[in-house]
N, C-alpha and C positions, 0 to 999 in steps of 0.2 A: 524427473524428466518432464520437460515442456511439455504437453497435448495439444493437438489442434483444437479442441475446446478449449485451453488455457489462453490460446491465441484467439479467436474467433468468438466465444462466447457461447458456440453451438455446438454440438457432437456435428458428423459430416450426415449430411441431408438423405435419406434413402427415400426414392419417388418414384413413381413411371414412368415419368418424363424429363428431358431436360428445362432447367428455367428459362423463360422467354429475354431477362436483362439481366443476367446475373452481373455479379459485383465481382470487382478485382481482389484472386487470392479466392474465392467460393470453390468448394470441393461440394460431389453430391454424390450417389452412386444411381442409375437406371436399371432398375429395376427388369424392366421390358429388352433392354440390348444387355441387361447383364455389362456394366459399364462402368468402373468409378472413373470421374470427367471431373477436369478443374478450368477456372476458367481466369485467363490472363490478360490486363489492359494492354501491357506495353512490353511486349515478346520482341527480343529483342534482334533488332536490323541486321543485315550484312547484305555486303559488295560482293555479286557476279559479274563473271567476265560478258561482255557484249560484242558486238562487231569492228572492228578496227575503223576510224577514219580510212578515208584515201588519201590523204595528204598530212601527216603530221605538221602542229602547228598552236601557236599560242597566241595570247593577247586577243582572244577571235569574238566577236558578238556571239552572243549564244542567247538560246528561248526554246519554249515549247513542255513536250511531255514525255515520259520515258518512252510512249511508242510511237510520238509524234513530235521531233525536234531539228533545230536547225542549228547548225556552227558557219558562221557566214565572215570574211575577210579575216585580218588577224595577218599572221607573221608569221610564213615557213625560213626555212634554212637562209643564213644569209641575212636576217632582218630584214626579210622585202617583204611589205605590204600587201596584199593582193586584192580581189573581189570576189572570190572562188564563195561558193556558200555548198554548204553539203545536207542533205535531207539524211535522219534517222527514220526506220519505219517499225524498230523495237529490235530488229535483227542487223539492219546492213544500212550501210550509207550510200545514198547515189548523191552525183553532181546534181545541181539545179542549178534554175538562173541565178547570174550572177547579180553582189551588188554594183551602182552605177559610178560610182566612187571606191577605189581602195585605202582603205585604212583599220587602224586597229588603236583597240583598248577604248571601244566603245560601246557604251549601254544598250541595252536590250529592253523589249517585254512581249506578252505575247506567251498566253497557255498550251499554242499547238500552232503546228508550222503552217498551218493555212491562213495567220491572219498575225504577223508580226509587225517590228516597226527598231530599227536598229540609226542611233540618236549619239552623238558627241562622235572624241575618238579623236584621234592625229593621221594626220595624211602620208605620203609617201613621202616628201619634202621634211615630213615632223614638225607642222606647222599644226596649232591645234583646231579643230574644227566642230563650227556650230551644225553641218549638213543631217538630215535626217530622212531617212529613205524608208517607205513603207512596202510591204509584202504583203500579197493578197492571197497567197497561195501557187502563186504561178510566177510572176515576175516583181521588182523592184519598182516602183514610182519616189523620185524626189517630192517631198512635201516640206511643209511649212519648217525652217530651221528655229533650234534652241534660240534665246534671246540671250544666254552667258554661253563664250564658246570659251567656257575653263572646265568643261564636263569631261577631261582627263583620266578615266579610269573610274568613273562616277557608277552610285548604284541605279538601277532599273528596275521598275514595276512593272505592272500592269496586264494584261489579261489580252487586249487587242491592239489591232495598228489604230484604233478609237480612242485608247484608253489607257495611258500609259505617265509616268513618275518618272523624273529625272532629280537625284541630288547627288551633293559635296563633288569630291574631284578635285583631281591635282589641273592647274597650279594652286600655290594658294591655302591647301588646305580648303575650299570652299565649302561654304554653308549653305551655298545657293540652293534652291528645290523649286523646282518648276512643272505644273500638270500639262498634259496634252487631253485636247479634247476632241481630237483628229482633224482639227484646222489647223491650229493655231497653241504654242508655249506660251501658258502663263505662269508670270512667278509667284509663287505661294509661300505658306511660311515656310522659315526655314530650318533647318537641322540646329538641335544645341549646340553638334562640335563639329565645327567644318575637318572634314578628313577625304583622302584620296584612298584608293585601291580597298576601296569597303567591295561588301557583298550585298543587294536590293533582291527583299523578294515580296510576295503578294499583292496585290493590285493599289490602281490609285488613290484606293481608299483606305486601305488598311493593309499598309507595309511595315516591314521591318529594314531597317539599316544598319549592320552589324559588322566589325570587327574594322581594321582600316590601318592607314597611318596618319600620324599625327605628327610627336616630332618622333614618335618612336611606334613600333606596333601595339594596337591598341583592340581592348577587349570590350568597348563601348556599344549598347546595343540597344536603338531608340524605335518606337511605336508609331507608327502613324495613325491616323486615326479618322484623316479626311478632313483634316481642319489644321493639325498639330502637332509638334512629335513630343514624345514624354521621354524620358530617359527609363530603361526597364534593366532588369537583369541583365548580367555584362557573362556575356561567352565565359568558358572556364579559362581557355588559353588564350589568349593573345594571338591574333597575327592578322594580316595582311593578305592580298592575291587572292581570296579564297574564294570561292563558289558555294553554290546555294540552290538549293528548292523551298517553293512553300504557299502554299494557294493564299493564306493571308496574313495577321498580324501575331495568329494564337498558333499556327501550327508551319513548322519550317525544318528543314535539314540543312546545315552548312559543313562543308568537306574541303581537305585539302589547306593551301597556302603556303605563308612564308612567314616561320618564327625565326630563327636564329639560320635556318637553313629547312629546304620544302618538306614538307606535313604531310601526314595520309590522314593527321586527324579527322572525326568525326563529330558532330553532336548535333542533336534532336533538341528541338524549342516546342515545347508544350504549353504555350501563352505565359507561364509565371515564370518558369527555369531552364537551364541548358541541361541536357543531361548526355553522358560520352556515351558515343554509340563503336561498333565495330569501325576497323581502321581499314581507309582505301585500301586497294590492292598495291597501287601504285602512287606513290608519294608521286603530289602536283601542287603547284602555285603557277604564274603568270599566266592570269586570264586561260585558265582551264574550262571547258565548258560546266556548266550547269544548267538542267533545267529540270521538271517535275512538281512533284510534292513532298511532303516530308515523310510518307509511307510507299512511294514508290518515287526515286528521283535516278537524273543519269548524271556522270563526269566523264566528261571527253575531252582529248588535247591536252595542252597545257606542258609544261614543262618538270620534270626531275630532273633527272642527270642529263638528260637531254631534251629535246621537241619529242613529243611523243602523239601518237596515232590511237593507241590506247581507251577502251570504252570502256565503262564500268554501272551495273544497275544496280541500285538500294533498293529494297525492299524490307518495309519494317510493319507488318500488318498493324492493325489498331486494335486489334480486338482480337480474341484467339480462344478457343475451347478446345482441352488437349483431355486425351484419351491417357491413361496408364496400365501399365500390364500390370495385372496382377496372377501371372504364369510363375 
C-alpha cells in the first residue's frame, strides 16, 4: 500500500500551529485545535445561480466584476438592437443610463462599472461600426473612434475607459489590434491569426486572446505582453462566442460558446495551461456576458435554446486549507 510518506517523502507534520505558506497536497495535524488540516492550490470552481437580467438578451457589451458589472446594448427578441445598459451590484440588476448609439457584438473593457468604455460592433442598419462610447460611472460620452471599423465581434481588454485593447473581428478574419490611451486608437502589433467571435481578457498590457473562428472553431490562444502576442497553450476545446474573465495574461477563466452546438463548458488558464473546470448551469454562446477574474467571474445573457436573462457566479478560491474529521 502507497503511504503519504511514499508520496511526500515526509510522515504528516504534527505542530502547534498551522504553516504560514504551506505547499500544495501538505497535510499536518495541530496540535493546539486538535486538527489534521491539508492544504490545496486549486480547489476546484463552480457556478451559483445570481440575479436574473431584466431583459433577456445577447450579443450585449459586457465588463466589470462579479459585484460590480455592466451588460450594455446587444439584441432582445426580434434582433433589434438597443441601448438599454444594466448595472450588477453582486445580487440584482438595475437599469442605468443608456448607451448613445444602439448596437451590438461589440468589445468591451473595464474592471468595474464605474469606469468602462464599450468600442466596434454593428448598428441597427448592420452596418459595421468604428463608434466608441466611454462610461464614467454615471452616463455614456462618445469618444475618440476605432481607426479599423472591422472590429465585428472582436476581443476586449483593459481595466478603464483609459486603458483598453481592441483586436481580430469579423469581417475578414482580422489581425488588426489597436491600444487606446483614452484619447485616441492606435494600431499596434498584431495578432498571429486574424480570427472573429474570440474571447479578450486582462488589460492592455497583458491579455490573452482565446478561442475564435477562423475558417472553422478554433482552440488558438495568444499572450500579449505590451509589445507582442506569442502563441501559448491552445484551450482544450475548440469554440467560438465564448466569454471570459481574467485580470491579466497568467490568470483567466473562459465559459460557455459554440462547438458543434452551445457549451456550458468551462476552463481555468493558469499562465502555462487550460485546465476543465465545473460546467455552466446554463449552456451559452452569442455574446453572453463575461466579466471578473478567473477565481471569482460572472455569465449573463447570451443564448441556449433561446435569449436567456440568466445569471451565473464562478467562484474558484486560489488557495484553500481544509480541515478533516477524524470522528
Amino acid at each position: 500500500m502507497t503511504t503519504y510518506k511514499d508520496i511526500h517523502g515526509t510522515q504528516v507534520e504534527v505542530r502547534s500551529d498551522d504553516p504560514s505558506n504551506p505547499v500544495n497536497g501538505q497535510i499536518w495535524y495541530n496540535t493546539t485545535d486538535r486538527k489534521l488540516r491539508g492544504h490545496t492550490v486549486n480547489p476546484v470552481g463552480a457556478w451559483a445561480s445570481g440575479g436574473n437580467l431584466n431583459v433577456a438578451k445577447q450579443q450585449m457589451g459586457q465588463t466589470g466584476s462579479q459585484t460590480s458589472a455592466l451588460g450594455f446594448g446587444g439584441e432582445t427578441s426580434g434582433a433589434v438592437a438597443v441601448t438599454t445598459n444594466e448595472l450588477y451590484n453582486g445580487s440584482a440588476w438595475t437599469e442605468v443610463n443608456d448607451l448613445n448609439v444602439a448596437k451590438y457584438r461589440q468589445a468591451a473593457a473595464g474592471s468595474d462599472a464605474t469606469s468602462a468604455l464599450s468600442f466596434g460592433g454593428r448598428l441597427v442598419n448592420n452596418s459595421i461600426s468604428k463608434t466608441n462610447e466611454s462610461f464614467n460611472g454615471t452616463s455614456w460620452t462618445e469618444v475618440g473612434d476605432l481607426n479599423s471599423g472591422n472590429h465585428d465581434i472582436a476581443g476586449g481588454a483593459g481595466v478603464s475607459n483609459t486603458s483598453a485593447l481592441c483586436f481580430g473581428g469579423d469581417p475578414s478574419n482580422s489581425t488588426t489590434n489597436e491600444s487606446w490611451n483614452g484619447t485616441a486608437w492606435t494600431e499596434v502589433n498584431d495578432l498571429n491569426s486574424g480570427r472573429g467571435d474570440l474571447v479578450g481578457v486582462g488589460t492592455a498590457t497583458a491579455a490573452l486572446a482565446s478561442g475564435g473562428l477562423i475558417t472553422a472553431v478554433s482552440a488558438l490562444n495568444e499572450s500579449w505582453n505590451g509589445t507582442s502576442w506569442t502563441e501559448v497553450a491552445d484551450l482544450n476545446t475548440a469554440r467560438q462566442q465564448l466569454s471570459g474573465g481574467g485580470t491579466d495574461n497568467t490568470s483567466a477563466v473562459v465559459y460557455g460558446g459554440y462547438i458543434t452546438a452551445v457549451s456550458a463548458l468551462t476552463e481555468v488558464w493558469n499562465g502555462t495551461a487550460w485546465a476543465e473546470g465545473n460546467d455552466l448551469g446554463t449552456a451559452r454562446a452569442y455574446g453572453h456576458g463575461g466579466a471578473g477574474t478567473a477565481a471569482s467571474a460572472l455569465a449573463y445573457g447570451g443564448e441556449g435554446t433561446a435569449r436567456t436573462a440568466a445569471t451565473e457566479e464562478w467562484n474558484e478560491p486560489l488557495g484553500a486549507t481544509q480541515e478533516f474529521d477524524l470522528s
